[in-house]
C-alpha positions in Angstrom: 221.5 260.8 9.1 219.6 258.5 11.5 216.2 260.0 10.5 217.3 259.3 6.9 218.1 256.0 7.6 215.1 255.4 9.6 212.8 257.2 6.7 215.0 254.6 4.3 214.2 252.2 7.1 210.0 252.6 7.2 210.2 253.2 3.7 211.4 249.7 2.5 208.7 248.4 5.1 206.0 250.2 3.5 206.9 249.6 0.1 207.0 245.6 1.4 203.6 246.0 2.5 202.0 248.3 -0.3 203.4 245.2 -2.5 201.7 242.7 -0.3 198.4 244.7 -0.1 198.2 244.8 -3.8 199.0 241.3 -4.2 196.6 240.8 -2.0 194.1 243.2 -3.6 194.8 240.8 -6.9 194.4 237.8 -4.8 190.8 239.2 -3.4 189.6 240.4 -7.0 191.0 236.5 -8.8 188.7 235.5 -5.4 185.7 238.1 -6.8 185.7 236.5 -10.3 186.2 232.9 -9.3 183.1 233.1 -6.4 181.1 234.8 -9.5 182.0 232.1 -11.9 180.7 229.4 -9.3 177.6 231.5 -8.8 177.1 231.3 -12.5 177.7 227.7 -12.6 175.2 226.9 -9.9 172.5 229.5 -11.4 172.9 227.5 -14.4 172.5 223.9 -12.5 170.1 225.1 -10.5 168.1 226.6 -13.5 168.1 223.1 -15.2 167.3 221.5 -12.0 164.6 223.4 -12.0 163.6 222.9 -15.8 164.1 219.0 -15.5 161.2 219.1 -11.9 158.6 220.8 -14.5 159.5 218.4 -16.8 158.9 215.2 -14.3 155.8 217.7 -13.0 154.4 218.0 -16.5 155.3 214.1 -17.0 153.4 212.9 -14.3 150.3 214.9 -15.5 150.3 213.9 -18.7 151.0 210.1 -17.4 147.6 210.9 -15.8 145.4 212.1 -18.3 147.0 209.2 -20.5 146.0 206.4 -17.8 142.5 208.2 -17.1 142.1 208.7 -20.9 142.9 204.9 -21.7 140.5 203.7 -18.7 137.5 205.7 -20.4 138.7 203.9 -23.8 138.6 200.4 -22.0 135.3 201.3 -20.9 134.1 202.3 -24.8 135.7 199.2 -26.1 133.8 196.9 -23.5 130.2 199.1 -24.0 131.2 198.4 -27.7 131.6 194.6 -27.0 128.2 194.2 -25.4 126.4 196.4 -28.0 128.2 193.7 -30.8 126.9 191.2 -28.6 122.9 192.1 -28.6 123.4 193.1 -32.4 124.7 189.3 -32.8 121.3 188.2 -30.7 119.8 190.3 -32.8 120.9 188.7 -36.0 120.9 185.4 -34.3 116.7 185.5 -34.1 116.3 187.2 -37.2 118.0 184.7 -38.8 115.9 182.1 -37.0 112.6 184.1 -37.7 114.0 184.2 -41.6 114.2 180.2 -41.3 111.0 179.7 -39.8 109.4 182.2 -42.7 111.3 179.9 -45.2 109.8 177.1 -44.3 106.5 178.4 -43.6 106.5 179.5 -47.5 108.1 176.0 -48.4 105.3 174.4 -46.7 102.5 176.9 -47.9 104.2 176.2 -52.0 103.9 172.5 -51.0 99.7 173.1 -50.2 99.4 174.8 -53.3 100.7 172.2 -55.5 98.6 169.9 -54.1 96.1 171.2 -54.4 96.4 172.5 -57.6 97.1 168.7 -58.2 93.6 168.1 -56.2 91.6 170.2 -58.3 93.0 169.0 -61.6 92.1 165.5 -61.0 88.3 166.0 -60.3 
């Protein structure tokens, strides 16, 4: 009778602590799925982190090829200014040479008329 009530005894104890270890086991696995739920969360933060660094990486390139690709069209624009320039010197004394043949044909008409009006009054 003591040995039963001592089985009954160690019985009630381990039953106690089978209970606990499973509620622990449940504890340890709601643990499990919460750690892998973080994980996933920070794989996915660190995965955009990630994505939004190439971004400011690719960014910054292209910023660079845009600043060096706007300092060669600076450059074409001011070769483009100085070619308009010598074109407009260009024009400028071709103009003036025009004017000078003008006048040079003005004045030749002028020596023809008088002396077409020479020769008509002998």
């Amino acid at each position: 009778e003591e040995l039963d009530a001592r089985l009954q005894e160690l019985s009630k104890d381990f039953l106690a602590q089978k209970e606990y270890a499973a509620s622990q086991r449940l504890s340890v696995e709601d643990l499990r799925s919460r750690t892998q739920e973080a994980k996933q969360r920070h794989t996915g933060l660190l995965c955009s982190w990630d994505e939004a660094l190439q971004a400011e990486n690719s960014s910054e390139t292209q910023l660079r090829h845009l600043g060096s690709r706007l300092r060669e069209a600076q450059k074409s624009i001011e070769s483009e200014r100085g070619s308009r320039g010598a074109l407009r010197e260009a024009v400028r004394a071709l103009s003036a040479s025009l004017v000078e043949l003008d006048a040079h044909l003005a004045l030749m008409d002028e020596k023809e008329a008088l002396d077409a009006c020479t020769i008509a009054t002998e």
